[in-house]
N, C-alpha and C positions, 0 to 999 in steps of 0.2 A: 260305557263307550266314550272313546275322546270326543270332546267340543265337536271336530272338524266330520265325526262322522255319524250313522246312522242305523240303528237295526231295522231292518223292515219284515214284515214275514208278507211270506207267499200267501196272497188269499184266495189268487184264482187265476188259472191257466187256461189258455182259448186259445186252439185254432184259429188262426184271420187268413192264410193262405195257406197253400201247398208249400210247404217248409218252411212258415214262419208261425212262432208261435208268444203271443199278448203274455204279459204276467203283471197280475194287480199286487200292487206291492202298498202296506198298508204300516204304519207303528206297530211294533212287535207289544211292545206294553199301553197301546191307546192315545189319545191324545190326537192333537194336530201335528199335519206337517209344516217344514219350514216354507214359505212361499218359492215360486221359480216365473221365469218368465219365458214366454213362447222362444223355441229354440235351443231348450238349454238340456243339459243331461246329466245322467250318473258314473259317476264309476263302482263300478260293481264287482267285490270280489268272487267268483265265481267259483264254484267245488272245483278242486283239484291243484291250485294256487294260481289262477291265472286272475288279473287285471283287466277289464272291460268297461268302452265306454259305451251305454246306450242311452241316444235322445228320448227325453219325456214326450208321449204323443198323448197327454188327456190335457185338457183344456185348465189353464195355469189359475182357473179360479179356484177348483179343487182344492179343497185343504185338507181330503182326510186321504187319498190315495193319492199314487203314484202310478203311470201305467208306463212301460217299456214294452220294443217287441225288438223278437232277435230270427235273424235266417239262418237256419242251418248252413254250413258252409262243410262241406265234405274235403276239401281238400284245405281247409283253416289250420291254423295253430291248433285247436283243439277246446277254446273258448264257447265258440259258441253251439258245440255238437254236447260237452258239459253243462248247457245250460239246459241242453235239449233234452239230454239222458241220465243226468244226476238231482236237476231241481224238480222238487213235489211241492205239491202245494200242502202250505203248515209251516216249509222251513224257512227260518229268517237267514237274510242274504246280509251280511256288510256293506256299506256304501258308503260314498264320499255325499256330503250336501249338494244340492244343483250348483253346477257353474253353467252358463254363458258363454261360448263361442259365435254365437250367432244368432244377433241381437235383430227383436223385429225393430225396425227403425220407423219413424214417420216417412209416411208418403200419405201421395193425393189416391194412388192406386196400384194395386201389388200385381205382380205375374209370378207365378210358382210352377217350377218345373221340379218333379220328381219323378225318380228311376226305382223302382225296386223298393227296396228297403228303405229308401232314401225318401218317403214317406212320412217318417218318424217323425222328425223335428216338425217337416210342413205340416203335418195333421195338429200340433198345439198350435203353431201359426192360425192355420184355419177355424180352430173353434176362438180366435181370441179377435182374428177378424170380423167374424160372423157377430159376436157380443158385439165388435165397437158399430156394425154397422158399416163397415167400409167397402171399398169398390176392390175384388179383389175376382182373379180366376186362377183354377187349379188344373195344372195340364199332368195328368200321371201314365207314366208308361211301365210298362209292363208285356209279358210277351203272351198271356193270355188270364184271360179272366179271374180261370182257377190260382194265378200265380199272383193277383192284387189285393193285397191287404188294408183288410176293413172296406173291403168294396161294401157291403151291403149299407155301410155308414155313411161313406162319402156319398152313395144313390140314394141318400134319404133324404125327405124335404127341405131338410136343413140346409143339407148343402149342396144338393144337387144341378139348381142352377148356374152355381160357380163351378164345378168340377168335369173336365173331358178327359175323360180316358182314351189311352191309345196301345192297343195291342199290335205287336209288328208278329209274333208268331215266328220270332229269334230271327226275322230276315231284318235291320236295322233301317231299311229303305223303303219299307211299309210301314213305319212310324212316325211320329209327331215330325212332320218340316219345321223343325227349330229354325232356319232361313227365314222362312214365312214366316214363321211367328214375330219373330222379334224385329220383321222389314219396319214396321213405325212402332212409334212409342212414343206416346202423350205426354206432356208436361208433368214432371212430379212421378213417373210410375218407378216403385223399385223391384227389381228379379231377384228372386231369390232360388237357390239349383241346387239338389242334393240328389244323387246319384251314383250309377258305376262311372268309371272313367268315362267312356264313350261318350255317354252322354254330354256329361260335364266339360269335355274337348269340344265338342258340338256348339254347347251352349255358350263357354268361353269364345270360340273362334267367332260363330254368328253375331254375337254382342259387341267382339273389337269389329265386327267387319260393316255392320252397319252404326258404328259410333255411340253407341251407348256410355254414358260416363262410370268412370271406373268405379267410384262414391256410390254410383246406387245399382253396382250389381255385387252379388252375397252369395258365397260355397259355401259350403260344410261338403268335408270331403273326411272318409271312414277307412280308406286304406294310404297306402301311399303312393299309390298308381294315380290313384284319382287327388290326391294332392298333387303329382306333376301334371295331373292335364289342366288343372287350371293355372296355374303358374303361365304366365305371360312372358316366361324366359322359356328359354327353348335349351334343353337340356346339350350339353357338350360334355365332351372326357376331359379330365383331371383325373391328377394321383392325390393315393395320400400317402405319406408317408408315418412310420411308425416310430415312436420316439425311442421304445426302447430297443429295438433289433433293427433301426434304418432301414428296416426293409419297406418297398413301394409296391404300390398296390394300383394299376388303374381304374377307374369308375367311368365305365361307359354310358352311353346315355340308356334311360328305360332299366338300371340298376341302380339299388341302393348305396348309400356307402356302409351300412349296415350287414347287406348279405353278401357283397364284398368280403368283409371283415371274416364273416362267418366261413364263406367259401374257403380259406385260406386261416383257418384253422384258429381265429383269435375268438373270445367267448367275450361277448358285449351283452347286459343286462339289457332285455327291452319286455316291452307288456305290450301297448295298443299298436305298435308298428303306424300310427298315422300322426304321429305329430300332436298327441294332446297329453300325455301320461308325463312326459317328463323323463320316463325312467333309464334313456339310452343316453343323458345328455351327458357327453365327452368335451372336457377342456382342447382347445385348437390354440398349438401354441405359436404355430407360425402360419399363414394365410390370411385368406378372405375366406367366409361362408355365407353361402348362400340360405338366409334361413327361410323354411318354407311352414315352419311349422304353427303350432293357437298358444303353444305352450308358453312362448315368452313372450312381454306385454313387449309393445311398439318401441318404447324408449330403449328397452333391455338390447334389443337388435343390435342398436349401434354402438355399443360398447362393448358387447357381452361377447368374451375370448369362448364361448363352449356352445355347440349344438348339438343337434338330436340329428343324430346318425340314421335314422330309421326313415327321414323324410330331405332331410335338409342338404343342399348338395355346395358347389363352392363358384363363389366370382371369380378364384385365382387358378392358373393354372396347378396348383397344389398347395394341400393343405397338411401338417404336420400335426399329428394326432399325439393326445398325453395318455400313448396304450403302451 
């Protein structure tokens, strides 16, 4: 295998919810793994030729396994129902090394909101918490019991004093008052929020609305609905235009400029659709773009003539695309 990647095999599949399922991923020929740090994830090529990212949720002291979990998604690209209905345990999976999008940073004391699946990352947060000793609480939502994964773990003495569950039972107004929660906030505390959009809008709006600093509140966002709800721009329409046929396209708000594209007949290469893979980024030969994505480092932003179509939207009223 190249430097950059990894064979792992499947050593053990678990149910943790109703439609999501753990997979211990281990060295296909022994040895240790490369180390990762709380927050960080794989990409995974997945039977069938699809591209996926899944955060690491086993505690980053680990050196001889890996653990990821994936939710079925019935109406997905197709990713993750393949991981559901093609992968057995035995078979070794490709994968990229861990990266990092969503670094635990120092604080005096953390707040963790997670939705769903959005679990993952926060669960290696939490075991590396608990090791350091720190002041930390876990607020996880979910719409009912059977649908919370690794509950039995999170109710264990370990960590069950830090962690509240909240079941709304799909009414979203029987759930965690993110308002309340985040009405004060102590010296040094940082949030960290990984969820469905909703949430993630919630928890963005409540954090600008009671003044929390921009510096120590932390997304990781899995599609790209939920990369615009956090974004602190508020989506508007722009075109784009197409370099080789002039033809324009508008992009309204709550759409891509990706399924735009698609809608209207152009074939644009994408894998994760959220803004981390890389694989949609298009040269912008005339515009502003709005980059919203993990994929390119901070300095790259302001220079970089090309985005990711799949997340990224535009500061100018139109952007002129190298399709």
């Amino acid at each position: 295998m190249a430097q950059d990647s990894l064979s792992l095999c499947v050593q053990r599949i678990t149910p943790e919810a109703e439609g999501i399922l753990s997979y211990e991923l281990v060295p296909a020929e022994g040895g240790s793994l490369p180390p990762f740090e709380a927050g960080s994830h794989l990409d995974v090529h997945v039977p069938g030729g699809f591209l996926r990212q899944y955060s690491l949720c086993n505690d980053s002291a680990e050196t001889h396994r890996y653990l990821i979990a994936v939710q079925r998604d019935a109406k997905g690209r197709g990713g993750s129902r393949a991981m559901h209905e093609r992968v057995r345990v035995g078979e070794v999976l490709t994968t990229s090394l861990p990266r990092c999008d969503f670094p635990l940073l120092y604080a005096r004391s953390y707040v963790l909101v997670a939705g769903g699946i959005g679990i993952t990352p926060m669960l290696s947060m939490a075991w590396q918490l608990e090791r350091q000793g720190a002041n930390w609480h876990l607020h996880y939502c979910t719409r009912s019991p059977e649908r919370t994964a690794f509950r039995e773990l999170l109710a264990s003495p370990a960590f069950a004093s830090h962690v509240t569950f909240h079941h709304d039972g799909g009414d979203p107004s029987r759930g965690l008052d993110v308002r309340a929660l985040l009405a004060t906030r102590t010296g040094g505390t940082r949030l960290y929020c990984c969820g469905p959009a909703p949430l993630m809008r919630a928890v963005r709006e409540a954090s600008v609305h009671h003044q929390w600093p921009n510096e120590k509140v932390h997304f990781e966002a899995f599609t790209a609905e939920a990369t615009g709800a956090i974004s602190n721009r508020a989506d508007t329409e722009f075109n784009v235009v197409i370099r080789s046929t002039g033809a324009t396209y508008p992009v309204p708000p709550g759409q891509t400029v990706l399924n735009v594209l698609r809608k209207n007949g152009l074939r644009v290469q994408s894998d994760c659709e959220a803004g981390t893979c890389g694989t949609c980024l298009t040269r912008v030969l005339d515009g502003d773009p709005d980059h919203r994505d993990t994929f390119l480092a901070e300095p790259q932003r302001n220079t970089c003539r090309n985005m990711l179509v799949c997340v990224s939207r535009a500061r100018s009223r139109k952007l002129v695309l190298d399709l």
